[in-house]
C-alpha positions, 0 to 999 in steps of 0.5 A: 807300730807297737801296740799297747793297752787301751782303756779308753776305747772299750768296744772298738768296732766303728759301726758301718753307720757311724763311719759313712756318716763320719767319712760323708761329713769329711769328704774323704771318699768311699772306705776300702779298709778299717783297722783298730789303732790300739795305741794310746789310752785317751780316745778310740782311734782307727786307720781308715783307707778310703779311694782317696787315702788313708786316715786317722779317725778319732772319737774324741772321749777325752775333751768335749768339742768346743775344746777339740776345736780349739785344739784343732785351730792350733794344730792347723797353725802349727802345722802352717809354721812347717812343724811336724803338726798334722792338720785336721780335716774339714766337714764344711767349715768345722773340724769335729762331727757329732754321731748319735752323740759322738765326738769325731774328728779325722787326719791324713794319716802319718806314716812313722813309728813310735819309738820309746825313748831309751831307743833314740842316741843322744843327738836325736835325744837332744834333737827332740827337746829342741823340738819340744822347745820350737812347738813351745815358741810357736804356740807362744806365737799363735795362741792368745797372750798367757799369763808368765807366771801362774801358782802351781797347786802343791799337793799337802800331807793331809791330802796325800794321806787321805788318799793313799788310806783310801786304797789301803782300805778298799784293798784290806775289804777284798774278798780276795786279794791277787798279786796286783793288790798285794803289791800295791798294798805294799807299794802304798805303804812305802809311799806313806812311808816316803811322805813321812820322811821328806815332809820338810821337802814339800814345795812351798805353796802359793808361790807364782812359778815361771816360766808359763805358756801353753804347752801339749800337755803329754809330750811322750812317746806314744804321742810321736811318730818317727820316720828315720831319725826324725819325728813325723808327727806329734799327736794328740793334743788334747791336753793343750793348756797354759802350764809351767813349761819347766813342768813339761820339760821335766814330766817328758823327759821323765816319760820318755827316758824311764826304764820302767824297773829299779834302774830308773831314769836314762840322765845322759838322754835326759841331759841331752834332752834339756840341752837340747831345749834350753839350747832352742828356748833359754830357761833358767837353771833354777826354774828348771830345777823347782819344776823338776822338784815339784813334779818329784813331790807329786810322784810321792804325794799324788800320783796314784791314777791308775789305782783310780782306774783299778779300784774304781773303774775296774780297770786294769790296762794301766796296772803296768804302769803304776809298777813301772812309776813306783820302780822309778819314784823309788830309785828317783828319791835316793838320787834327786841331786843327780836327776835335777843335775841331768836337767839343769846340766850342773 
């Protein structure tokens, strides 16, 4: 499995208290090995082998529990309908335990590997936005009614403006600025820049998008497990909510098929992708291509995230990740027809 950066466990020592209370609750046999997962960027998660198995325990940091229930009733059903959903495990008749305050839950643990993208061929591209497109008519199936059309927040100038002088202005009073700070100084000038000159593409707001219904909310690579030349689990659901699933299609595919540089998006994975779930679930090619234009308008007006971890948090574990999107936004802008044709397949 690959390892990557982790802000959100902090100190990832599972004290030998906390873990015999959490492994008593589940039933799942006397520990013989812990490991840290260091993978993702939301929860603390470890791989915990005990006389009867191996698997997952999450302290669960980025919903509360009453959510992660209602997540782990979903995930039940899924996998119930044979999708590549892990189940979670019990404790009596709930799915989280609380630990001196602590949110845990525990899985049977996958076996499989993450594998970014720009490593899958076209098929196991296309095989992957089928995917998304089943765990879409699924969780249509078993969720409560959603509504069909919801009104999409567009992020405006003035907003996007406030933001962005926020940071140049915490930049400008350091003390002493490093490389990061010179670059996203820069970078946040181009962004003010880039806002100016296609202000007249602002999405108009107020206006009901479709089609809507629950999706997983952070459908990439780090929350997929292969095992061969296809997926074994699809993790992590906490974001699970009623959204655009034009958005979901597009914020993937962004995801999974970016480079990360100045060469931008993979379009031949991602037109195999779209087709791949258009062909499991029709959408149309004008709602497709206003999601994927709304999702470019938030990349220029509000997507800065990871400076808020930076500057705020004084967290740098995602500092990568808002070279990698600058990169990719730039190259984005100056191809839009291109990228919104990869996705509609015109």
């Amino acid at each position: 499995m690959r390892s990557h950066p982790t802000h959100a466990a902090g100190a990832l020592t599972l004290s030998p208290s906390t873990l015999h209370q959490v492994v008593d609750a589940f039933r799942i046999g006397p520990v013989v090995r812990v490991d840290v997962v260091t993978e993702g960027l939301m929860n603390r998660n470890w791989r915990v082998t005990t006389t009867l198995g191996e698997w997952a325990v999450k302290q669960v940091l980025d919903v509360d529990a009453t959510a992660a229930r209602r997540q782990h009733r979903a995930t039940t059903a899924l996998a119930r309908l044979g999708l590549p959903v892990p189940a979670p495990a019990t404790a009596g008749d709930d799915s989280v335990v609380t630990v001196d305050g602590a949110v845990y839950a525990v899985q049977p643990w996958v076996n499989g590997a993450h594998r970014h993208g720009l490593t899958l061929t076209i098929h196991e591209a296309a095989a992957l936005g089928e995917l998304l497109a089943r765990l879409h008519t699924a969780l249509a199936e078993i969720m409560a009614p959603a509504p069909h059309r919801l009104v999409a927040p567009v992020t405006d100038l003035a907003t996007a403006h406030t933001k962005i002088n926020r940071y140049l202005d915490l930049i400008a009073q350091l003390p002493g600025r490093d490389d990061f700070d010179r670059y996203a100084e820069a970078q946040l000038h181009r962004r003010r820049h880039l806002l100016e000159q296609t202000a007249d593409l602002r999405p108009t707001a107020g206006i009901p998008v479709e089609p809507c219904g629950y999706t997983h909310g952070d459908f990439q690579y780090l929350n997929l497990l292969w095992n061969g030349g296809s997926v074994s689990a699809v993790l992590d659901w906490d974001r699970l909510d009623v959204r655009p699933l034009g958005l979901e299609i597009a914020r993937s595919a962004t995801l999974l098929f970016g480079y990360g540089d100045e060469r931008g998006l993979d379009l031949d994975r991602i037109a195999a992708f779209s087709a791949g779930y258009r062909q499991g679930r029709p959408v149309a090619a004008s709602d497709l291509a206003d999601a994927v234009h709304r999702l470019w308008w938030e990349r220029v007006s509000n997507d800065l995230w990871q400076l808020r971890l930076h500057y705020d948090n004084t967290d740098t574990s995602c500092d990568y990740l808002f070279t990698s999107a600058s990169a990719v936004l730039g190259w984005w802008t100056t191809r839009r027809d291109a990228v919104t044709a990869a996705f509609t397949g015109s």
